[in-house]
C-alpha positions, 0 to 999 in steps of 0.5 A: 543085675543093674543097679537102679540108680546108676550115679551116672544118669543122676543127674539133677537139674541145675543151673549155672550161677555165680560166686557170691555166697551169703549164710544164714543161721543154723537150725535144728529142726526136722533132725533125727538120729536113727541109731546109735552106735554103741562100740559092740559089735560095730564102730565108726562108721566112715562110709555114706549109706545106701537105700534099698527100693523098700527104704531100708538103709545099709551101710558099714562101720571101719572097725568092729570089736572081737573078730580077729582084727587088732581094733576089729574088722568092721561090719556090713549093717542093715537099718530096716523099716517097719512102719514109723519104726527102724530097726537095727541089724548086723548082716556081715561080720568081717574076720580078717580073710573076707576083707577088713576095714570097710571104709567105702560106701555100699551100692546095692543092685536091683536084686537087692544085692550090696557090693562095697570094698575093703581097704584091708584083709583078703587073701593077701591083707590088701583088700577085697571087693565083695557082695553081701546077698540075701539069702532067705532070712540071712545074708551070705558074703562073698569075695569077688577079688582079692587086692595084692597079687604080683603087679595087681592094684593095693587098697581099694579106698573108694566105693564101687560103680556099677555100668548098665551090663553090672560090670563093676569099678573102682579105685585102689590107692597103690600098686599097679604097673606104677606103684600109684594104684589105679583104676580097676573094672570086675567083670563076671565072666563064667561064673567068675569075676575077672579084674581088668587094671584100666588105668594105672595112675602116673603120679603119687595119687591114688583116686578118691571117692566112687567113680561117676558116668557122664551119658557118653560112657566115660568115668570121671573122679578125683585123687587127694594128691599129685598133679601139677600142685600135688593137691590132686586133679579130677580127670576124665577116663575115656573108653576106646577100642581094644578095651583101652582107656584114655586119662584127661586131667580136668583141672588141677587142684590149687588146693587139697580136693575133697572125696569125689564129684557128681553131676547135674544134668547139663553136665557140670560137675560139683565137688569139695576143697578141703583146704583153700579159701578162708582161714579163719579156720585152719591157718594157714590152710583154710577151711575149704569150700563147695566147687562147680567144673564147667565144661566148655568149648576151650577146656574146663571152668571152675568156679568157686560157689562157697568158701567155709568159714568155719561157723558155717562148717570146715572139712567137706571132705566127703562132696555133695549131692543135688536134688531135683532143683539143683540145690547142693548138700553135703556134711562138714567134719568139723565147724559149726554153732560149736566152734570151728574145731568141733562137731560139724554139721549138714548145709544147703546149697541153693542159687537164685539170681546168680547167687547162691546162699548157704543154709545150716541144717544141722549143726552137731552138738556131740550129743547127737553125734559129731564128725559127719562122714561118708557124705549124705543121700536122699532116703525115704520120704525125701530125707536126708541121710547120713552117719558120724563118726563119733558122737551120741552115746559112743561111736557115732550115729545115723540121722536123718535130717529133712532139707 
């Protein structure tokens, strides 16, 4: 039960540059949209999609109409392939007990197997993890844990990693020994799955964002807040003997962190601010920009490879990802051709010469979708592919945009 692609060894190739940043104009070409969301059963869809070995694309919507749930429960989605085609499909309607509001991405397993989370709902109201399987033509879920027992973790947010032996992790907003949440692992052992708290947060932080491995065995994410400026940290989790693991703060944030970070192969790590930089868009907080945390003998660097600035997106809540040249992508919330407050967009990040250079490769015009969430990965045919959170005929699309 290993997953395919582990974030861990994702590395892309990459190279170190500078800061400097110029923009180019927006374009709307080689954009799709795939689905659209028409509020029944599923609306808004918040979490980033995940392919299959076959191209098929799965993911979930927060909320659903009509399952018990006061704005619904949320839905586990399949967007299958048939030839040029796609085809739409729910495969899990969530009702309240087996988890609600689904607001983390999907991973899948070589089986074909989707493990994910729900931020509410469970046995105690406080969230699950659970598997959605294929079962002949249908799917079956099952709830792995429920969130919320006597000094348990509360309210997973974030999406799951899995490790080569098909253990899982991931990150809860509070509870704890502390109260702050944690970090947690899910074992199977025994026909059962066995959760073990790994690290309970110190601070009001609560992580965000999937977990990821370096080649060494260690995790590395972020959280939104605390930290020496209350604005979140990404941190390093090390394993020891005895199961324990040891927390290092890599860098505390000046300004509010985005939704996790990747890396490339020569280990750097890349992120997102949601505030900071310019602020020609959200005064006084700024309209955020694209990080790169480089390790060295001393400690951790970060550099600052692109500052928003509103035309060119605002908002890159959810990071970015990198291809094989080590070029950066990611979707903003907000900004783009349409004004700073507005629908958002998809951006490139490329470096030549020491200087990386920003492209839009999308700007939403609320037709075709507005308010990108969830983030982007690379689909069939080297798409890109993503999902809004509003937009097109109702309650967001899924699209597809070539790089």
């Amino acid at each position: 039960m290993k997953l395919k692609s582990l974030q861990s060894f994702n590395y892309a190739l990459a190279v170190f540059a500078a800061t400097l940043v110029f923009v180019s104009g927006a374009s709307a070409s080689n954009f799709e949209v795939l689905h659209e969301f028409l509020d029944r059963p599923g609306m808004d869809p918040s979490a980033a999609l995940v392919a299959d070995s076959a191209g098929n694309l799965y993911g979930t919507t927060r909320y659903s109409v009509g399952q018990g749930c006061v704005e619904g429960c949320g839905v586990v989605f399949e967007l299958a392939r048939f030839g040029g085609h796609w085809t739409y499909n729910i495969i899990h309607r969530f009702s309240g007990p087996d988890g609600a509001e689904p607001f983390a991405p999907l991973i899948v397993d070589s089986a074909g197997n989707l493990y994910g989370t729900t931020e509410t709902g469970g046995a105690n109201g406080m969230g699950t993890v659970y598997e959605v399987s294929p079962s002949g033509t249908k799917w079956k879920e099952r709830v792995l844990r429920s969130f919320g027992s006597s000094d348990d973790l509360s309210y997973p947010n974030s999406g799951l990693t899995m490790d080569a032996s098909g253990n899982l992790y991931g990150c809860a907003l509070f509870g704890g020994t502390l109260g702050h949440g944690g970090v947690f692992e899910l074992k199977l052992s025994g026909g059962r799955w066995q959760e073990t708290i790994i690290y309970d947060f110190s601070r009001d932080a609560g992580g965000s964002g999937a977990l990821v491995w370096d080649s060494a065995g260690n995790l590395y994410g972020t959280t939104n807040s605390g930290g020496t400026h209350k604005q979140g940290v990404v941190f390093k989790l090390t394993p020891s003997s005895g199961g324990n693991w040891t927390e290092a703060v890599l860098y505390n944030f000046l300004n509010r962190s985005g939704n996790g970070v990747t890396f490339d192969s020569a280990g750097n790590l890349y992120g997102t601010t949601v505030d900071g930089g310019l602020t020609s868009c959200n005064p006084p907080y700024g309209c955020g920009g694209v990080f790169e945390l480089s390790p060295s003998g001393s400690g951790w660097t970060f550099h600052m490879l692109h500052r928003f600035n509103g035309s060119d997106g605002w908002f890159a809540y959810y990071g970015v990802n990198l291809d094989s040249a080590g070029n950066l992508y990611g979707a903003t919330y907000y900004g783009g051709a349409y004004g700073d407050e507005t629908y958002g967009l998809v951006f490139k990040l490329s470096q030549s010469g020491g200087i990386w250079k920003e492209t839009v490769l999308h700007s939403f015009d609320n037709s075709d979708g507005a308010n990108p969430s969830g983030g982007l990965i690379f689909g069939p045919e080297g798409a890109l592919y993503g999902v809004t959170a509003r937009g097109g005929t109702n309650d967001g699309v899924i699209f597809s945009v070539m790089p």
